[in-house]
C-alpha positions as CSV (number, residue, x, y, z in Angstrom):
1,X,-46.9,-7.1,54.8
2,X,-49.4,-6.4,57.4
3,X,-47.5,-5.0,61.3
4,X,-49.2,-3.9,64.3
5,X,-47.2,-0.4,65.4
6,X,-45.6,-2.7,68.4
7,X,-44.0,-4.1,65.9
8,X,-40.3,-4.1,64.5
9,X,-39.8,-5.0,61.1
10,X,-36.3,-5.7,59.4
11,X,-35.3,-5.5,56.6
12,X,-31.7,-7.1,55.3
13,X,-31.1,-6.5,51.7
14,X,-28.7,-9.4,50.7
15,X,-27.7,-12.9,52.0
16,X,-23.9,-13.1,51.2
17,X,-21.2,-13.5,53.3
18,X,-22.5,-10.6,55.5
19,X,-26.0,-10.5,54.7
20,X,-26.1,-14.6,56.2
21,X,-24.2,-13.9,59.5
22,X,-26.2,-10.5,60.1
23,X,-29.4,-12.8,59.5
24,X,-28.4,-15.4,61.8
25,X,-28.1,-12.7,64.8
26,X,-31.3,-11.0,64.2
27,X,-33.1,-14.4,64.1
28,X,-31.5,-15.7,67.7
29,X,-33.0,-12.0,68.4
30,X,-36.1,-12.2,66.9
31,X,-36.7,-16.0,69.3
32,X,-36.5,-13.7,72.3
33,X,-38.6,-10.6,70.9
34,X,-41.5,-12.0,69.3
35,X,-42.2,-8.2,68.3
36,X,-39.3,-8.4,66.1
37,X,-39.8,-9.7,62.5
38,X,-36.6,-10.1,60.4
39,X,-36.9,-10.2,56.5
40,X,-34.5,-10.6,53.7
41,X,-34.7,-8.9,50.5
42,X,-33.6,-11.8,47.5
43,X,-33.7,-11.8,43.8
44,X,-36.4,-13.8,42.2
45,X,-33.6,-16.1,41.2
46,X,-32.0,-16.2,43.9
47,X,-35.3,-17.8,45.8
48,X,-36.0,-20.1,43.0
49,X,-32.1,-21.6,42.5
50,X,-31.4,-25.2,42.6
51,X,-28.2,-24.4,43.6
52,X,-27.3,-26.9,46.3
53,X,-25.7,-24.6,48.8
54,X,-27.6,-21.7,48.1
55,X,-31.1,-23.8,48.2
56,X,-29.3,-24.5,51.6
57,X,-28.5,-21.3,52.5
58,X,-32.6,-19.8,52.0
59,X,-34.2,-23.2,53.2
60,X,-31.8,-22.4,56.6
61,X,-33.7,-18.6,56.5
62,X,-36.9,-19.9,56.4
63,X,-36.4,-22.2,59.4
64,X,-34.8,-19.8,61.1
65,X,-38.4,-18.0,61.0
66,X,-37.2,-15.3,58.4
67,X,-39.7,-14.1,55.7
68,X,-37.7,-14.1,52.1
69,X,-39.0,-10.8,50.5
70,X,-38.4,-11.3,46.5
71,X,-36.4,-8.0,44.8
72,X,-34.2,-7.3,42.5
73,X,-32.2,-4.0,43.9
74,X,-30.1,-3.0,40.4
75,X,-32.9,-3.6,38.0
76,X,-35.3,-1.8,40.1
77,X,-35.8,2.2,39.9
78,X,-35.9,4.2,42.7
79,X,-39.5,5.0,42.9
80,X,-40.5,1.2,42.9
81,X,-37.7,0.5,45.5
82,X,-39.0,3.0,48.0
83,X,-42.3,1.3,47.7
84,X,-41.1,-1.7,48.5
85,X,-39.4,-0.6,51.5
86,X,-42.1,1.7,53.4
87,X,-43.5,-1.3,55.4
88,X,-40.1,-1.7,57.1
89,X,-39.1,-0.3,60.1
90,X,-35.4,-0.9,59.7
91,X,-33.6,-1.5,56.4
92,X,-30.2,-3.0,56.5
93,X,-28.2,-2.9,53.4
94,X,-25.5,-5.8,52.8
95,X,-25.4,-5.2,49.4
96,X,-21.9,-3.9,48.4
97,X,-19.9,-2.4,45.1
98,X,-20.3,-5.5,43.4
99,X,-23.8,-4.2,42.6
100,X,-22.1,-1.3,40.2
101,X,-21.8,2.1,40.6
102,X,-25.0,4.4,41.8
103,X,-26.7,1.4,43.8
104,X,-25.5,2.7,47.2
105,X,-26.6,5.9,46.6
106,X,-30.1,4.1,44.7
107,X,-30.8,2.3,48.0
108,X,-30.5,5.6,50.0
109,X,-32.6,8.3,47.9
110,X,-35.2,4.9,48.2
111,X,-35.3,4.5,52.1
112,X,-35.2,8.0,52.6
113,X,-38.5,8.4,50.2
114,X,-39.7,5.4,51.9
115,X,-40.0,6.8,55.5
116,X,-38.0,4.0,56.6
117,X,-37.2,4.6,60.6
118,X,-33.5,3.3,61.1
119,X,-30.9,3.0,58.0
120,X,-27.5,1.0,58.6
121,X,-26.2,1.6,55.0
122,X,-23.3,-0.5,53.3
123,X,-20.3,1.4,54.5
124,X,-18.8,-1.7,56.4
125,X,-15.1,-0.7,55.5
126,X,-12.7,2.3,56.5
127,X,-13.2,5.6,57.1
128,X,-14.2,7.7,54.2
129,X,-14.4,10.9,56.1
130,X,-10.9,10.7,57.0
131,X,-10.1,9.9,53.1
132,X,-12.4,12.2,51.7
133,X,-13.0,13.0,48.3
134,X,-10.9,12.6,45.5
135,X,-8.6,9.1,46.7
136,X,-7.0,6.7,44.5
137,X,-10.4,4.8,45.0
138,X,-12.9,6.9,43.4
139,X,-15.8,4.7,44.4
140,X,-15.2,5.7,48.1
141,X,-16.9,9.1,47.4
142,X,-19.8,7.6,46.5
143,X,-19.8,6.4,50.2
144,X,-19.6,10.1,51.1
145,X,-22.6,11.3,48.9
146,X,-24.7,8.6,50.7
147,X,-23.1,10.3,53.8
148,X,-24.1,14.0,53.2
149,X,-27.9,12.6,51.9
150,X,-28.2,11.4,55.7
151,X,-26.7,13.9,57.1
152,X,-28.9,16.2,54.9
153,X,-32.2,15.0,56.4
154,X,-33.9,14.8,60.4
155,X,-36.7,12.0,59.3
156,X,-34.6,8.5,59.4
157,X,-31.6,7.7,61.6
158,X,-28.7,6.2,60.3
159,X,-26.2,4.1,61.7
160,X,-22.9,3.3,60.0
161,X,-20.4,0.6,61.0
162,X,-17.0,1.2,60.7
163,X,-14.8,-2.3,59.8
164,X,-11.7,-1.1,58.3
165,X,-10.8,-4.4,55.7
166,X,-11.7,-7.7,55.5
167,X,-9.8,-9.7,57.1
168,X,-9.4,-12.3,54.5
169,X,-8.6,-9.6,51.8
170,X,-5.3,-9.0,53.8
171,X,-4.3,-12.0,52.9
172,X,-5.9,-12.7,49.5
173,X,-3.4,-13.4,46.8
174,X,-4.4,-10.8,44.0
175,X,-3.8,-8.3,46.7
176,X,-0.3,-9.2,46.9
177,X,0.2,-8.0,50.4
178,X,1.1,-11.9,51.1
179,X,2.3,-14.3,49.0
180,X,2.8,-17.3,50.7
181,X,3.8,-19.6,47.3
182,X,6.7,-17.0,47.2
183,X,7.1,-16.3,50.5
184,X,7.2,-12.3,50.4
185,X,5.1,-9.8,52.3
186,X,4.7,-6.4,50.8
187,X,3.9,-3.4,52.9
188,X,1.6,-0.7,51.6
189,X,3.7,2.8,52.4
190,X,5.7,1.5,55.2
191,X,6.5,-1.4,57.7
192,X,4.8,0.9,59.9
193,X,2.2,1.3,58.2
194,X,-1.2,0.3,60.1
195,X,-4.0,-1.2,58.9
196,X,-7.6,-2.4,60.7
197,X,-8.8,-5.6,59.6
198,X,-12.6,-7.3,60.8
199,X,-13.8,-10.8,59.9
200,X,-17.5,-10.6,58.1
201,X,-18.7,-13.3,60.8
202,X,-17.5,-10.5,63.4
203,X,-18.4,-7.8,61.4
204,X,-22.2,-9.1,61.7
205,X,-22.1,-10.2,65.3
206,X,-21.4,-6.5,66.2
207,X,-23.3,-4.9,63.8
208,X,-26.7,-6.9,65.5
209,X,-25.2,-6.0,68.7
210,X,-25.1,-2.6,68.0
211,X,-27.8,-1.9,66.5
212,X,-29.4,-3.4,69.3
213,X,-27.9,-1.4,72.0
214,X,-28.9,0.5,74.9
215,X,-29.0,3.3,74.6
216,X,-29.2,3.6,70.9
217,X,-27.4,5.0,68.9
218,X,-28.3,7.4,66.3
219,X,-26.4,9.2,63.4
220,X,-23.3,8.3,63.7
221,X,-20.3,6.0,63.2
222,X,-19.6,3.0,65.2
223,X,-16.2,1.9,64.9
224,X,-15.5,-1.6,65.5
225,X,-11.9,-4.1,64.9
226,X,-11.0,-7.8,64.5
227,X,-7.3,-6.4,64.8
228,X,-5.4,-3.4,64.3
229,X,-1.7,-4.2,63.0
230,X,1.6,-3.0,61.2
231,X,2.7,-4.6,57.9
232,X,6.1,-5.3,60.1
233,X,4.1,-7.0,62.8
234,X,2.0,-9.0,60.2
235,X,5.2,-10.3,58.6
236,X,6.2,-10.9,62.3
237,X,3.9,-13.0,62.9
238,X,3.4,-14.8,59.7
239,X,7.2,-16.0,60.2
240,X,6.6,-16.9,63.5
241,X,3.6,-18.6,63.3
242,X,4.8,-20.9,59.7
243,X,8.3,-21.3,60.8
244,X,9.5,-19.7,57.9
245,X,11.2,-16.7,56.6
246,X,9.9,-14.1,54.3
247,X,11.3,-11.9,51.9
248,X,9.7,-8.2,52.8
249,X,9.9,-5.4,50.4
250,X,7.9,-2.2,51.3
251,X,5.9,-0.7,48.2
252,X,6.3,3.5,48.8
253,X,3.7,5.8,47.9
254,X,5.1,7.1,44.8
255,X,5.6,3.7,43.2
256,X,2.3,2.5,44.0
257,X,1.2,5.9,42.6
258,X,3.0,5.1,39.6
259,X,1.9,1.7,38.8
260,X,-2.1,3.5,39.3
261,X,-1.4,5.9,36.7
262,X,0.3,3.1,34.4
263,X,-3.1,0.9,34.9
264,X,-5.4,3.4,35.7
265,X,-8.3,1.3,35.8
266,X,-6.9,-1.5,38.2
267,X,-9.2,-1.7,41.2
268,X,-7.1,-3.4,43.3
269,X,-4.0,-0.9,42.5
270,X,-6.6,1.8,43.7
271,X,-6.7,0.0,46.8
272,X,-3.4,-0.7,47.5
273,X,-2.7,3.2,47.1
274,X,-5.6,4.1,49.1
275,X,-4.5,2.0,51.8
276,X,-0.3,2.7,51.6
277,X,-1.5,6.3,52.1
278,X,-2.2,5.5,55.7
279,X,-4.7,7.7,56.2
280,X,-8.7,7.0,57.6
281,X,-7.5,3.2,57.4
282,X,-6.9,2.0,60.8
283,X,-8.1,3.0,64.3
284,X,-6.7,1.7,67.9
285,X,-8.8,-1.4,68.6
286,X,-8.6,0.1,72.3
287,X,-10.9,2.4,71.1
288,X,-13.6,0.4,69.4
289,X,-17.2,-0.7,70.7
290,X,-16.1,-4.5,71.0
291,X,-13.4,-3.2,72.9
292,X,-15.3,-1.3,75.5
293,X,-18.6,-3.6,75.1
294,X,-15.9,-7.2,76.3
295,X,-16.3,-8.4,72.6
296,X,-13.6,-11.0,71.9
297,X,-13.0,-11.0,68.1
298,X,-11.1,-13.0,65.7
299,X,-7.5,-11.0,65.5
300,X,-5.0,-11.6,62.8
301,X,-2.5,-14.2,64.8
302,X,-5.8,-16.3,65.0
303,X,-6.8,-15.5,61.7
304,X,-3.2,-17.3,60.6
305,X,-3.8,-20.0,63.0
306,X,-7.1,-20.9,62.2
307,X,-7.2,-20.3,58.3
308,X,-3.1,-21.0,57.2
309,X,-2.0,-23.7,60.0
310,X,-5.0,-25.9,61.0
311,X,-6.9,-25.8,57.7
């Protein structure tokens, strides 16, 4: 790839459900910034699918005026990576733990090596340095060694983007907070328990917005929220809004503790302990960057209106 220094050169690593909406932003950015190039980093057969809304989804990239970059991030070792990263200016990952275990901390080593400027690494979920090491959800301290690598090191700024949950996951049924075929909500700890929830589509609208803010910011953790809310006021709501009542039953620490060590290998039980804990997994939405930047995002009452009532 050939840049002029006035350049700025993006790099997104992924197109999924976050990688697409981050793209999207940076393009209608890109229209107004003609120094700004935005690229997305896509398996070889990803590019060359026939798969009707996937061969959608990259023939919308290209008219959009973004350059598909072909790459293959697990199957490619960290020397060769770094390579193919230098041109870039910034490198945004939206590649998450589905890649397996080491890739986050892969992509890092790589864009350090690389020289890359500005790093906003996949950490799009709650707080790990509240939860530190050693939580019910081991793969969270893998978050924290890509942490202390940036912290480590002057050369690139980082940027990571606080989320707290997906907001869909809140209500996903293997997750067994809801269960609207049975009509029970289960809270994680405590009816008081909070818990901060984003959409990805808001998740991505923010992130562009704040990583193009003035002034910048550099090497440090941006916290942003769809919605901020108790397992009581969820239920609350759910009632109210489906004109229905729901059994509740509250799942305490030590018995979601319990079912972890019987099923030890359960993701999702790690999860649910990780979050019943209460701790590093919500933040007052009063005190977020949508908040104090106007931002109107997609809370959980219109979350159950617009996904559970008017589907």
């Amino acid at each position: 790839m050939n840049r002029t220094d006035k350049q700025d050169a993006i790099l997104v690593l992924g197109a999924g459900e976050l990688g697409l909406e981050v793209l999207r932003h940076l393009a209608n950015h890109a229209r107004d910034h003609h120094a700004t190039r935005v690229h997305v980093l896509l398996r070889p057969s990803t590019i060359e699918t026939t798969e009707p809304i996937k061969r959608r989804e990259i023939d919308e990239l290209r008219a959009l005026n973004i350059e598909v970059v072909p790459g293959d991030i697990v199957s490619t070792e960290k020397d060769a990576l770094a390579a193919l990263l230098a041109p870039y200016d910034t490198v945004i990952s939206c590649i998450g733990f589905s890649a397996g275990r080491g890739t986050q901390t892969k992509i890092t080593a790589a864009v350090l090596q690389a020289g890359v400027k500005r790093y906003i690494p996949w950490q799009f979920g709650v707080d790990y340095d509240a939860i530190g090491r050693g939580s019910a959800q081991d793969v969270f301290d893998e978050q924290l060694d890509v942490r202390d690598m940036l912290r480590a090191q002057s050369h690139t700024e980082w940027l990571i983007v606080a989320t707290g949950m997906f907001t869909s996951f809140l209500f996903e049924p293997a997750f067994d907070v809801v269960d609207l075929e049975k009509g029970e909500v289960h809270a994680l700890g405590s009816w008081d328990n909070q818990v901060t929830v984003t959409t990805p589509e808001d998740i991505e609208h923010l992130t562009a917005a704040i990583l193009l803010h003035e002034p910048r910011f550099k090497n440090e953790t941006v916290f942003v929220a769809g919605d901020t809310v108790s397992y009581g006021k969820l239920a609350d709501e759910l009632e109210r809004q489906l004109d229905r009542t729901f059994k509740r039953e509250a799942w305490s620490i030590p018995q979601l503790n319990d079912a972890l060590k019987a099923d030890p290998d359960n993701n999702l039980l790690k999860y649910r302990a990780v979050f019943a804990a209460g701790v590093g997994v919500a933040w007052p939405k009063e005190a977020t960057f949508n908040h104090h930047q106007g931002f109107e995002t997609v809370d959980v009452p219109a979350w159950i209106r617009h996904n559970l009532i008017e589907r």
